[in-house]
C-alpha positions in Angstrom: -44.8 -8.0 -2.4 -44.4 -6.5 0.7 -41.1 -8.3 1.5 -39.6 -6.9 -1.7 -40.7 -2.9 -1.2 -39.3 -3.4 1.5 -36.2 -4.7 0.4 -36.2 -2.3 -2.2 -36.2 0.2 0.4 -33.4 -1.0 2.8 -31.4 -1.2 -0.5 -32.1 2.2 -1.8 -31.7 4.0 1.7 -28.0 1.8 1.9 -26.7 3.4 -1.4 -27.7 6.9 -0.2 -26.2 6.6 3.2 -23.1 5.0 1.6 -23.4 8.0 -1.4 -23.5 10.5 1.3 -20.1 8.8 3.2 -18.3 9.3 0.2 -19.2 12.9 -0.6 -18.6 13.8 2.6 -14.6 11.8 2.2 -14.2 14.2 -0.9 -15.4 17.7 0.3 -11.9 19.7 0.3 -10.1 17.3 -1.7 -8.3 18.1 -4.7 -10.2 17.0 -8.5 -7.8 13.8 -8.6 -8.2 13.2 -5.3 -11.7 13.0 -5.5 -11.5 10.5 -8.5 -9.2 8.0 -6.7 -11.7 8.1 -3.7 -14.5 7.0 -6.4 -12.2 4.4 -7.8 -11.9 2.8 -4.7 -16.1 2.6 -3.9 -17.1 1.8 -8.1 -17.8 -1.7 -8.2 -16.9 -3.2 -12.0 -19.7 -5.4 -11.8 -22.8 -3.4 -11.1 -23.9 -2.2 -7.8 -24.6 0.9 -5.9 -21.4 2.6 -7.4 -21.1 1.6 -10.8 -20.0 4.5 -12.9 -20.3 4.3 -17.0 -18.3 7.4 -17.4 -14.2 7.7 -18.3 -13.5 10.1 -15.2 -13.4 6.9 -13.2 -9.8 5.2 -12.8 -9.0 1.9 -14.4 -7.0 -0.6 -12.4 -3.5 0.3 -14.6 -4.6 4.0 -15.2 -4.4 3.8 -11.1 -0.9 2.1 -11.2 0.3 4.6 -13.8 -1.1 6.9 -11.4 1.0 6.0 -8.3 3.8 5.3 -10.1 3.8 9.0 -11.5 4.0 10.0 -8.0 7.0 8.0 -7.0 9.0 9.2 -9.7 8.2 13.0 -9.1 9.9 12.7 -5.7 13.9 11.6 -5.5 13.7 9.6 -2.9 17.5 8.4 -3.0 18.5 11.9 -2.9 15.6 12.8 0.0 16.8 9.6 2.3 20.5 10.6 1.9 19.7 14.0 2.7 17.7 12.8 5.9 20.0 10.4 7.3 22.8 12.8 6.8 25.9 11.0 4.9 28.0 11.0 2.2 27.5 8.8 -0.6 31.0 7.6 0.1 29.9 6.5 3.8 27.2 4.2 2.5 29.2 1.9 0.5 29.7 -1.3 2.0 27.2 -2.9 -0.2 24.5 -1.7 -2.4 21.5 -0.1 -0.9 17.9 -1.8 -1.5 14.7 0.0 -2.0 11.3 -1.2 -1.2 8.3 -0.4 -2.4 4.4 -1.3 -2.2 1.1 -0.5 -1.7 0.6 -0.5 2.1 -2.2 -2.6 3.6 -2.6 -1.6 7.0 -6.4 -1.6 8.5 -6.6 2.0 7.6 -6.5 2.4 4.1 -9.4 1.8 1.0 -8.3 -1.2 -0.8 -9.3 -2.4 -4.1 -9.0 -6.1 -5.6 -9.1 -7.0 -9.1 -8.3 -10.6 -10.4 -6.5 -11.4 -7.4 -4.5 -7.9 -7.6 -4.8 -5.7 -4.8 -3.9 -1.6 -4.3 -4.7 0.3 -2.1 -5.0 4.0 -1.1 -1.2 4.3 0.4 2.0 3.8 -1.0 5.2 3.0 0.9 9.1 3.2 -0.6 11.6 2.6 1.9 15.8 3.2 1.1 18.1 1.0 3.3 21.9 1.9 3.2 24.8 0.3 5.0 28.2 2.0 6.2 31.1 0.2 7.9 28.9 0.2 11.9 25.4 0.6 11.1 22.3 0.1 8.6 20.1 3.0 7.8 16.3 2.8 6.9 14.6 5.6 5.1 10.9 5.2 4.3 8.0 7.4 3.1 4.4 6.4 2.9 2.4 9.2 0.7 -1.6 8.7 0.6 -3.7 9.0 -3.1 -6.5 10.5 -1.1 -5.3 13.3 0.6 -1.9 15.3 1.5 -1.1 13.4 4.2 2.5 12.0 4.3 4.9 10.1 6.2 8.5 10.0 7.1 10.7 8.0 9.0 14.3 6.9 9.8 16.0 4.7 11.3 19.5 3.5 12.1 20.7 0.4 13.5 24.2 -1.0 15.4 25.2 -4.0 13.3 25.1 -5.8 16.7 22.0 -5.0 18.0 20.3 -6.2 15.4 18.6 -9.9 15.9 16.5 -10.6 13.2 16.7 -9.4 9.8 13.8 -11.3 8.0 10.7 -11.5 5.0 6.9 -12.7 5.6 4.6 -13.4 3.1 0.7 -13.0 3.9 -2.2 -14.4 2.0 -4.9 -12.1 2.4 -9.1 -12.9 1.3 -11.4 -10.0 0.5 -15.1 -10.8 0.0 -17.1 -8.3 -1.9 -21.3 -8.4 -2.8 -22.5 -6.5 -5.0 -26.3 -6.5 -7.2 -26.1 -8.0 -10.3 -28.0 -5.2 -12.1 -28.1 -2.4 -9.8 -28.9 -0.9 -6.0 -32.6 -1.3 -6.8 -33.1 -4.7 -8.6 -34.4 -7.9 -7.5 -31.5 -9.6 -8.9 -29.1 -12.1 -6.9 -26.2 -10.4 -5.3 -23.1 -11.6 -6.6 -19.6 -12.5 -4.5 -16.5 -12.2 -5.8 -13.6 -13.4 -4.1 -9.9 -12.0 -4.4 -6.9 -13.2 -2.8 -3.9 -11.1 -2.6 -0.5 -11.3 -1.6 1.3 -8.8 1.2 5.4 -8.8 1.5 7.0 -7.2 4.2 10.4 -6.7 5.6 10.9 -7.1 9.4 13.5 -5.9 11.3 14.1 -6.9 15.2 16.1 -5.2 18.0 16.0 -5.4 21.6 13.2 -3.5 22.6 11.5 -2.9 18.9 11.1 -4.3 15.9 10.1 -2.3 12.3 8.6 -3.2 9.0 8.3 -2.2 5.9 6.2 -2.9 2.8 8.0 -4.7 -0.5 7.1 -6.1 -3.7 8.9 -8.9 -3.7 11.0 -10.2 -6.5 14.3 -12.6 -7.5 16.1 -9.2 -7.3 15.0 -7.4 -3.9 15.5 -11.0 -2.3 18.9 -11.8 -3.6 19.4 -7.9 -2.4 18.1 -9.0 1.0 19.9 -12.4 0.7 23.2 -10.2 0.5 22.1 -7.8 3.6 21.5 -10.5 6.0 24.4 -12.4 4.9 27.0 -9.0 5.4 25.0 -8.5 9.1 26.2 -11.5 9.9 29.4 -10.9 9.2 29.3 -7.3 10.8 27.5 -8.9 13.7 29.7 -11.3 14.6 33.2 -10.4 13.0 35.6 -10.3 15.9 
């Protein structure tokens, strides 16, 4: 009997230190701000942070969520802006756009059914004129204002490698079958997910960037790589 109070009471003093971790993530943050922060820490399945209530996100009302985002901003129109060309100096071939949740050690992820998101988002614009290639990307977080924006630009010649990796990623999550407080066996669930990224390597540094891959983003990359060669080593 004693064993189990006591295991009662590790339990209960885990969910309010892990209660009080989260409130303290979503002082200051805006009201839908706040409800992504508890999507990511309500476990479907029971557990400390099981919510019965509608004001926490499903998995698509999270996507729809995101995606809402993207489309607010014109990102075309924001990279061509930032790179500072004319349309009609980014023609050689079409541009490609990338975009994904970002898994990088620093962001909340979420599995369900061996689909992952997470609490980042990353599109990323690549245009090519006649001498270089030009990378536009912009990472935007679901949890707070914090945004970020970078370009890049690239001699045809310098570059080295222009290439796609594929990781298999596990996540392991426990969780009470009934609850913080019952005696119940704590279940495991098990999610793998899939991470595409596109790497980009020239002397000195090399840059990636987050994709969902697909037959038409690789036969867009097939295309880039194949017109670098020719750029790279056209006499």
């Amino acid at each position: 009997m004693a064993n189990v109070r006591g295991a009662v009471s590790s339990a209960a003093a885990s969910k309010a230190a892990e209660l009080a971790r989260i409130n303290a993530m979503k002082k200051g943050k805006t009201p839908e701000q706040q409800r992504v922060i508890d999507f990511f820490f309500t476990d479907p399945n029971g557990g400390c942070l099981k919510k019965n209530n509608t004001s926490v996100y499903t998995f698509e009302e999270y996507r729809n969520l995101v995606a809402k985002k993207c489309s607010d901003f014109n990102f075309r129109q924001k990279a061509i802006e930032k790179i500072g060309l004319d349309e009609s100096q980014i023609q050689e071939i079409p541009p490609v756009m990338l975009s994904s949740f970002v898994f990088d050690n620093d962001v909340l992820i979420k599995t369900n059914n061996n689909e992952a998101v997470s609490s980042q988002y990353s599109v990323t614009w690549i245009f090519f004129s006649a001498m270089q290639m030009y990378t536009y990307q912009f990472i935007y977080d679901m949890t707070s204002d914090n945004t970020w924006e970078y370009t890049k630009d690239y001699f045809y010649t310098d570059i080295t490698c222009f290439s796609t990796q594929r990781y298999v990623k596990e996540k392991i999550e426990t969780s009470l079958g009934s609850g913080c407080l019952s005696k119940n066996k704590e279940n495991v669930n098990k999610s793998l997910y899939v991470i595409d990224r596109l790497e980009i390597i020239v002397p000195g540094s090399a840059y990636s960037f987050s994709l969902r891959n697909s037959d038409t983003i690789e036969q867009s990359i097939q295309a880039a790589k194949a017109m670098i060669r020719e750029k790279k080593y056209s006499k």
